[in-house]
C-alpha positions in Angstrom: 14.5 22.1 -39.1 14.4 25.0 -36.5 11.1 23.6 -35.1 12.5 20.3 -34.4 13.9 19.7 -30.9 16.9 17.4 -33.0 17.2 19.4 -36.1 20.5 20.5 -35.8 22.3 16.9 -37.1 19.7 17.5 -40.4 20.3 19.5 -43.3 16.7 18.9 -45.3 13.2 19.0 -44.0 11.4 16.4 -43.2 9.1 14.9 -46.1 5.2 15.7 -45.7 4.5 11.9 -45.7 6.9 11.0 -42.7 5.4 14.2 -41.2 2.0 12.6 -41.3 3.3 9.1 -40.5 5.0 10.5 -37.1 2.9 12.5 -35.6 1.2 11.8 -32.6 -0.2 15.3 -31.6 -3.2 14.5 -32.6 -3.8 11.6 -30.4 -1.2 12.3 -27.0 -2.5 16.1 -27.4 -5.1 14.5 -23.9 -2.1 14.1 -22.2 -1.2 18.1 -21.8 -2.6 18.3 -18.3 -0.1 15.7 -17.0 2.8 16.6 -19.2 2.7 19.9 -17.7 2.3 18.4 -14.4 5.4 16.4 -14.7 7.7 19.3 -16.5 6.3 21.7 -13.5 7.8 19.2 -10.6 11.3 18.6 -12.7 11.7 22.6 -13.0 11.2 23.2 -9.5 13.3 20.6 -9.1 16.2 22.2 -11.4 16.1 25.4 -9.4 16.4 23.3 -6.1 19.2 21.5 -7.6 20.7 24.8 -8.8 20.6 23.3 -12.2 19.2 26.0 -13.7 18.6 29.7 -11.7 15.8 30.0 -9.4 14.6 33.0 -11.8 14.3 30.9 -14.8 12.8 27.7 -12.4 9.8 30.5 -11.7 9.6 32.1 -15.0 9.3 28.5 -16.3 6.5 27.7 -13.5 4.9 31.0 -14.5 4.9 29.5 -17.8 3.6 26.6 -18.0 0.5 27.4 -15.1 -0.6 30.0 -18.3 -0.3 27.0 -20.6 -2.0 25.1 -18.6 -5.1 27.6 -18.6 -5.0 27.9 -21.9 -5.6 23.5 -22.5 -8.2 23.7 -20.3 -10.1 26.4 -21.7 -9.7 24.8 -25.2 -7.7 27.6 -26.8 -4.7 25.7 -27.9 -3.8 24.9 -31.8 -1.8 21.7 -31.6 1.1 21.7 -34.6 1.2 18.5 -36.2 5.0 19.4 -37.3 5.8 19.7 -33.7 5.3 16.3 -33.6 4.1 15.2 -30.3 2.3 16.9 -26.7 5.7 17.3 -25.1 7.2 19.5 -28.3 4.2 21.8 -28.6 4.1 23.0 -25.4 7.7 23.4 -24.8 7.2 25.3 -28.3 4.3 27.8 -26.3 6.9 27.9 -23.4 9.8 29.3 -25.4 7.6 31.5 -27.1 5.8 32.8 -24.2 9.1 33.3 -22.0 12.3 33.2 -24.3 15.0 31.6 -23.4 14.3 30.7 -20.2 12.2 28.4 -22.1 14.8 26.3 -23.5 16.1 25.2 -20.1 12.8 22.8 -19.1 14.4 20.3 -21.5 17.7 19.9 -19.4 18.5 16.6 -18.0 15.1 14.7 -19.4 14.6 13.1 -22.4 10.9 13.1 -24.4 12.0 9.2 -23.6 11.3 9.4 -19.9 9.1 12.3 -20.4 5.9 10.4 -22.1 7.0 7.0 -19.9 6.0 9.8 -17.0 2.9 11.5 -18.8 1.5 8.1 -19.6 2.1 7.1 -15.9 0.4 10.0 -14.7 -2.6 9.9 -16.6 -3.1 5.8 -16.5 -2.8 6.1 -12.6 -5.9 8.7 -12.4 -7.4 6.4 -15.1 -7.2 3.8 -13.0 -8.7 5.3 -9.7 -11.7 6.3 -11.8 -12.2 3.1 -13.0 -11.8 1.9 -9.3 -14.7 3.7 -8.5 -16.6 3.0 -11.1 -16.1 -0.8 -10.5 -17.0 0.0 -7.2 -20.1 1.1 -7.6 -21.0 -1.8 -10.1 -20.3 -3.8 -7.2 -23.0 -1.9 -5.0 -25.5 -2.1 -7.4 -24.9 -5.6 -7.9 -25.3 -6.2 -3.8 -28.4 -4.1 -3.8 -30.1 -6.0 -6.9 -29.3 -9.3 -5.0 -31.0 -7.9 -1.2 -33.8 -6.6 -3.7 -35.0 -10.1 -5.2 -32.7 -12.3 -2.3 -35.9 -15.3 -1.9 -36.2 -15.5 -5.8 -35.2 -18.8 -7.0 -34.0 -19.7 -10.4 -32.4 -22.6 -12.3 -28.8 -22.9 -12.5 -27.1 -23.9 -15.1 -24.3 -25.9 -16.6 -24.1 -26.3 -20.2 -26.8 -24.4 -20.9 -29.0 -27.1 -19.0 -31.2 -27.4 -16.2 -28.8 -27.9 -13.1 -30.1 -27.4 -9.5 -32.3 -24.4 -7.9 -30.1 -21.6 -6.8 -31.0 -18.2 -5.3 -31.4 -15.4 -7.7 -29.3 -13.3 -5.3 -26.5 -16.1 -5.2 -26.2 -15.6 -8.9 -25.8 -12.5 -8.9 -22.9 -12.4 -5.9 -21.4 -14.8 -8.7 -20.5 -11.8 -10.9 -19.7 -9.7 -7.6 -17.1 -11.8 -6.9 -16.0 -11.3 -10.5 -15.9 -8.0 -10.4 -14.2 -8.3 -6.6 -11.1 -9.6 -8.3 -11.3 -7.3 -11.4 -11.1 -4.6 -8.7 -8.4 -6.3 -6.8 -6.3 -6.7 -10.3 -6.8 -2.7 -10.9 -5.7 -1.9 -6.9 -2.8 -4.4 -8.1 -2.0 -2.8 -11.7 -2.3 1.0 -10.0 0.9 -0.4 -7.6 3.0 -0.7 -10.1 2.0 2.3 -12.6 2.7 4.3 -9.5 6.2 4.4 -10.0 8.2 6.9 -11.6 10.1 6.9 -15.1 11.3 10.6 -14.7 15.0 11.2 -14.4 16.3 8.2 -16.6 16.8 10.5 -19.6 17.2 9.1 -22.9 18.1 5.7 -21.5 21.4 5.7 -19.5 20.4 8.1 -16.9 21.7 12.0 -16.8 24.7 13.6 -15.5 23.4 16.2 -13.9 23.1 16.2 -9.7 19.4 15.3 -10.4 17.2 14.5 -7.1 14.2 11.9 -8.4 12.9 11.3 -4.7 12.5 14.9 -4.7 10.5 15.0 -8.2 8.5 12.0 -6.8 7.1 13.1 -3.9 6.1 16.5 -5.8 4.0 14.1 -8.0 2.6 11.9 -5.5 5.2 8.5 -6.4 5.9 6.5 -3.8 8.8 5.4 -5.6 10.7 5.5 -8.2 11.9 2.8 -11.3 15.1 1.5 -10.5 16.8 1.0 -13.8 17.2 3.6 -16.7 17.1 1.7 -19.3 14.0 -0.5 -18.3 12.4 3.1 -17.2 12.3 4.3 -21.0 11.5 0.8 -22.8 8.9 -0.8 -20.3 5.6 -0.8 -21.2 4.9 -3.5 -18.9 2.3 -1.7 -16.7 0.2 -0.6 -19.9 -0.1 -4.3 -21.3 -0.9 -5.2 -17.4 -3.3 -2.3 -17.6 -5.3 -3.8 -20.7 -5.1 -7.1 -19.4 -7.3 -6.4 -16.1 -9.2 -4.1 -18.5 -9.6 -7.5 -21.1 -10.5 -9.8 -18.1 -13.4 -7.1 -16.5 -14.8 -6.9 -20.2 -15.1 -10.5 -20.1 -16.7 -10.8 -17.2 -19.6 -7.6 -18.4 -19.6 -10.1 -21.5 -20.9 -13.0 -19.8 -23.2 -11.1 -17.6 -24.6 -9.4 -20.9 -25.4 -13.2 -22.8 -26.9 -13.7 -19.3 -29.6 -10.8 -20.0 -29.5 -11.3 -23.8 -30.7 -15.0 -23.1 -32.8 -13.9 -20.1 -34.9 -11.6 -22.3 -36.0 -13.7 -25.0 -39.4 -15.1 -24.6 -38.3 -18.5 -24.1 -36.7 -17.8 -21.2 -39.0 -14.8 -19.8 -36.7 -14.3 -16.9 -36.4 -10.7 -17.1 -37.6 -7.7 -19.0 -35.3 -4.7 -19.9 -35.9 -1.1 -19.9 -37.1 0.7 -22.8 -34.0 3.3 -22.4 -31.6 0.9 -22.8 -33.3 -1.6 -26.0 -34.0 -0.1 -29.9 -36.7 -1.6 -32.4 -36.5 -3.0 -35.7 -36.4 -0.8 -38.7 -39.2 -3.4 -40.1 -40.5 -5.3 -37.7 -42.9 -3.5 -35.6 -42.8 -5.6 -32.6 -39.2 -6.2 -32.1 -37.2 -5.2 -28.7 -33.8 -5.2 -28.7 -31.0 -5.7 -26.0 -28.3 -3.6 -28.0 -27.2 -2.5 -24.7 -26.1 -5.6 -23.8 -25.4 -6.7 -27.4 -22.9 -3.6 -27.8 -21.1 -4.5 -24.2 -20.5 -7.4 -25.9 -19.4 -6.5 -29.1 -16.8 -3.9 -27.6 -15.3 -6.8 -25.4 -13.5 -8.1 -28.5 -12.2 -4.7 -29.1 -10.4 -4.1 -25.9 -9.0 -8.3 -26.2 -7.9 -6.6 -29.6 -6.1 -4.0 -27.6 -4.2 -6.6 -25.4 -2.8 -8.0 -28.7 -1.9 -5.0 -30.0 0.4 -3.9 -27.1 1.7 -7.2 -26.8 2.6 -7.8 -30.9 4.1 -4.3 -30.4 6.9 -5.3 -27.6 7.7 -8.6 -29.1 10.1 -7.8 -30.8 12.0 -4.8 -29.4 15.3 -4.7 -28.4 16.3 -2.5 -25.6 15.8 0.1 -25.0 13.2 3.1 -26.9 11.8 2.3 -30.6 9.4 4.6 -32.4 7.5 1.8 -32.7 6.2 2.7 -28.6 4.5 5.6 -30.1 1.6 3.1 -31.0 1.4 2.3 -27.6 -1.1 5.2 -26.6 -4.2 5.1 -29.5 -4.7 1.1 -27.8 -4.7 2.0 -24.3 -6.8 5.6 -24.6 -9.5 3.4 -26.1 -9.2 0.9 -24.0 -9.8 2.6 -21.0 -12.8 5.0 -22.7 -14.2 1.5 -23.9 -14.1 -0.1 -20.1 -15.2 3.4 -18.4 -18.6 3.5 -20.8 -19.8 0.0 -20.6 -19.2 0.0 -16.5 -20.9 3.5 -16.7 -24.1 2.5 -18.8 -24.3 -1.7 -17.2 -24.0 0.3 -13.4 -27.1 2.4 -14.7 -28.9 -0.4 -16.4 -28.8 -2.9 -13.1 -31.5 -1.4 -11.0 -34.1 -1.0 -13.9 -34.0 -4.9 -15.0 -37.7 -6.1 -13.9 -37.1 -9.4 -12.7 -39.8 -12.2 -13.4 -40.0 -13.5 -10.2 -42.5 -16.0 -11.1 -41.1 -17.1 -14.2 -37.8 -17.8 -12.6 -39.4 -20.1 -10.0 -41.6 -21.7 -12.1 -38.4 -23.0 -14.5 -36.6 -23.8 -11.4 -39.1 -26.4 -10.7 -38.7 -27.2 -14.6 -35.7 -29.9 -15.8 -35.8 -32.4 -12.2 -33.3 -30.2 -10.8 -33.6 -31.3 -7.1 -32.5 -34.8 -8.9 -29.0 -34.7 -6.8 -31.3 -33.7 -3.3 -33.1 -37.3 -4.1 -29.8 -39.1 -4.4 -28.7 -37.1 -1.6 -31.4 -38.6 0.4 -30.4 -42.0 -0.6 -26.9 -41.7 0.3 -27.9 -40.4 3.9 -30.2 -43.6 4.1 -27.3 -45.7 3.8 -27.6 -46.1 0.1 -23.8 -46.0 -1.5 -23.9 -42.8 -3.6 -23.2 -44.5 -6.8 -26.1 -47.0 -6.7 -28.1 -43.3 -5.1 -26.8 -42.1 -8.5 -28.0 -44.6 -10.4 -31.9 -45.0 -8.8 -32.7 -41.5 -9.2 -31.5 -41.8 -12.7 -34.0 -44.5 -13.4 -36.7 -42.4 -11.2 -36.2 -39.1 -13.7 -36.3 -41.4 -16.9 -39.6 -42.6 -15.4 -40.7 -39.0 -14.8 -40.0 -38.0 -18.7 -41.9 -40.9 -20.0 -44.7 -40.4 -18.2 -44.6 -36.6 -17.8 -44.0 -36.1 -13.8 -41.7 -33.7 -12.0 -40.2 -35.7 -8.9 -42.5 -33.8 -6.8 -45.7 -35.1 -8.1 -45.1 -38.6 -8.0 -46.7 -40.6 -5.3 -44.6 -42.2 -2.5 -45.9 -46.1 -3.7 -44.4 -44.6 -7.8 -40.6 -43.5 -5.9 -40.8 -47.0 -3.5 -40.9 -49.1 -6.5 -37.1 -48.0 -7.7 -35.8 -48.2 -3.6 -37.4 -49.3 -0.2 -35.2 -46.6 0.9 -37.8 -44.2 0.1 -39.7 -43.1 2.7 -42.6 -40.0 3.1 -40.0 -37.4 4.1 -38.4 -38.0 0.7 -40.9 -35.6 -0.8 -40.0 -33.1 1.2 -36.5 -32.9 -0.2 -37.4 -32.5 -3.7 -38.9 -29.2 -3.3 -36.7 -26.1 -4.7 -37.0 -24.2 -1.4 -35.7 -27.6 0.3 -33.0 -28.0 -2.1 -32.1 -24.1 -1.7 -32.5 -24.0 2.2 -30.3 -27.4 2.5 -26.9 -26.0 0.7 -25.8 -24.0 3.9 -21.8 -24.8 3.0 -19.5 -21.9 3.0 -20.3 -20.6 -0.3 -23.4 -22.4 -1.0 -26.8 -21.2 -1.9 -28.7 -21.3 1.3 -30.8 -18.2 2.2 -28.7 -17.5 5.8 -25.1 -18.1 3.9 -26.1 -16.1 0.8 -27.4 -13.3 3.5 -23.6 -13.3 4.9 -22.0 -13.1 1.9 -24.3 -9.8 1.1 -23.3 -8.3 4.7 -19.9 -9.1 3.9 -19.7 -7.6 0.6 -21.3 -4.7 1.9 -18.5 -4.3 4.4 -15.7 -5.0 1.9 -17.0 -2.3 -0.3 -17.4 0.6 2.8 -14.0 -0.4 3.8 -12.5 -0.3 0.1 -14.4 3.2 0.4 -12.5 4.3 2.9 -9.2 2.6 2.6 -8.7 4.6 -1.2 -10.2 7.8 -0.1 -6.8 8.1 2.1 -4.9 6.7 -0.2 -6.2 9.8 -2.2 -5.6 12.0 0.1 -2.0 10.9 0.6 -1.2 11.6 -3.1 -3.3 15.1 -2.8 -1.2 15.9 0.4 2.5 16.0 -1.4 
């Protein structure tokens, strides 16, 4: 038991099975960096307070800053019967500067300690996932100023809608993403709080200063309850929940291309670097980038569950049971930072078949609405509008005519209301050109929802670079 930070109440080791069963070493080992961050700020913060002597505060510093060189070069052995991150380096500590050594551990708690580490780390998660959704966002923009006058079918079930702009479709999942973004900004708020200082649960009794441990770590605050502080795992499950939703989102955007590809659709064609072929079949060209987006989305929704099943049930305040929190949310955010990395890479290659797209636009009487639009600005109640054009498309499909090739005397026998300038609104680029609402399809609102976006995104640019800086500068 001399290992073990709480061997003293035991008499027997522990057995080789709960050894196995409770470590978590192997897993929270990535967290080093950030647990040595942390115990760095509370020992200069123990020889402010005059907890411990300003001589064993810098032999401590000393200590960990060679620790810390050895993680990062890759030279450390992590012991499994240590247990966990936090125990193995405080083991290095003591061994590398005595007794000194022992003193890191006064007035924390491993119970705050990994609700700190965890912190830590999810916060620069976080910002690199920021940027990374970022820059999905610009490559989304540019693909839609790239092929802006293409026009495509929308959809709803599945089915031949109206004509929209290829570019509007595509500022669809921008404004997706947009809020995915907006969720993370949101999430990072309250992850940037910090844990340290509540001990074991009810707080410490030594003349402590958290503000001062807090600005040392770049926290603009600090949790306000001890007990919470140690048992919260609110901002991980938050975490996994914006991670779930932006998943969902690359999801849908991936059936988009899967569908897209297929040669009944012919709407796009994807690059060689990012498809594989059939083991038998000679001719086959997969989409197992997209395929494999969409696979891993159920993973990280597995995640969510996971961390949510795990705090069900637990009273107040810290449980073992928290030590499953990490394994969920380390893969959870590897799984999200991949697929933004590889779909961000994969935008700009799609080759988009312009002509195709147009061509099924025209497809499926999707300027039907425009014609009962007509109607209703002729004076014709929409309803009865609603009704004509119904009887005019079931026309079309029996005899095999798109609304645009029918003759004026064929559309003047289902309303007198029909005059020549009607077939001038059941063109696609009419149809487009005519939806100039806020949020609409039309080529000049589109256009300012591009310049806006690209504004948003210099500004978000800017506004998170000093927020950067500000963390950098305590």
């Amino acid at each position: 038991m001399a290992k073990k930070q709480w061997g003293g109440r035991f008499a027997g080791s522990t057995d080789a099975l709960m050894e196995r069963l409770g470590e978590s070493v192997s897993f929270d080992s990535r967290l080093a960096l950030w647990d040595i961050r942390a115990s760095r700020a509370h020992a200069r913060m123990l020889g402010v307070r005059g907890i411990i002597s300003p001589e064993d505060s810098r032999a401590i510093l000393r200590g960990l800053d060679a620790i810390e060189k050895e993680v990062k070069a890759g030279k450390v052995a992590w012991d499994v019967s240590l247990e966990d991150v936090h125990t193995n380096i405080e083991a290095m500590l003591i061994a590398r500067i005595g007794n000194a050594g022992k003193k890191l551990h006064t007035a924390r708690s491993r119970n705050d300690q990994i609700a700190t580490d965890v912190r830590l780390w999810l916060r620069d998660q976080i910002d690199d996932l920021l940027r990374k959704l970022r820059a999905l966002r610009q490559a989304l923009v540019a693909l839609a100023e790239q092929y802006f006058h293409v026009i495509l079918p929308g959809f709803t079930h599945l089915q031949h809608a109206q004509p929209v702009l290829f570019a509007h479709h595509l500022m669809a999942y921008h404004e997706m993403f947009s809020r995915d973004q907006e969720r993370m900004d949101s999430c990072f708020a309250r992850v940037n709080r910090m844990p340290l200082g509540a001990a074991a649960l009810a707080g410490t009794p030594y003349p402590i200063d958290r503000n001062y441990v807090a600005r040392l770590l770049g926290y603009p605050a600090v949790t306000e309850n001890s007990i919470d502080s140690v048992s919260d795992r609110d901002t991980l499950i938050e975490f996994c929940s914006a991670a779930a939703i932006t998943m969902m989102h690359l999801s849908r955007f991936c059936e988009e291309l899967i569908i897209w590809a297929t040669p009944e659709f012919q709407f796009i064609e994807l690059p060689d670097a990012f498809c594989t072929g059939s083991s038998i079949m000679p001719q086959k060209k997969n989409p197992d980038v997209a395929e494999l987006i969409r696979g891993k989305t159920g993973r990280v929704y597995g995640h969510l569950v996971s961390l949510l099943t795990l705090l069900k049930g637990l009273p107040l305040s810290y449980n073992r049971d928290l030590q499953e929190d990490k394994e969920p949310l380390f893969d959870c955010v590897e799984t999200l930072r991949s697929c933004l990395r590889i779909f961000t890479a994969l935008l700009p290659k799609l080759n988009v078949l312009q002509q195709n797209m147009t061509k099924a636009a025209e497809q499926g009487y999707t300027t039907a609405t425009d014609l009962a639009d007509y109607l209703t600005a002729k004076g014709v109640p929409f309803r009865t509008a609603h009704e004509i054009v119904g009887r005019i498309v079931a026309y079309g499909i029996k005899h095999g005519k798109a609304l645009h090739e029918m003759t004026l005397e064929e559309l003047q026998t289902f309303s007198k209301a029909i005059t020549a300038d009607a077939r001038t609104c059941v063109t696609i680029e009419h149809s487009v050109r005519s939806r100039a609402a806020r949020g609409g399809t039309a080529p000049q609102t589109v256009k300012k929802a591009i310049n806006n976006a690209w504004k948003q995104l210099q500004k978000k640019k800017k506004s998170h670079a000093a927020a950067k800086q500000s963390v950098r500068s305590r």
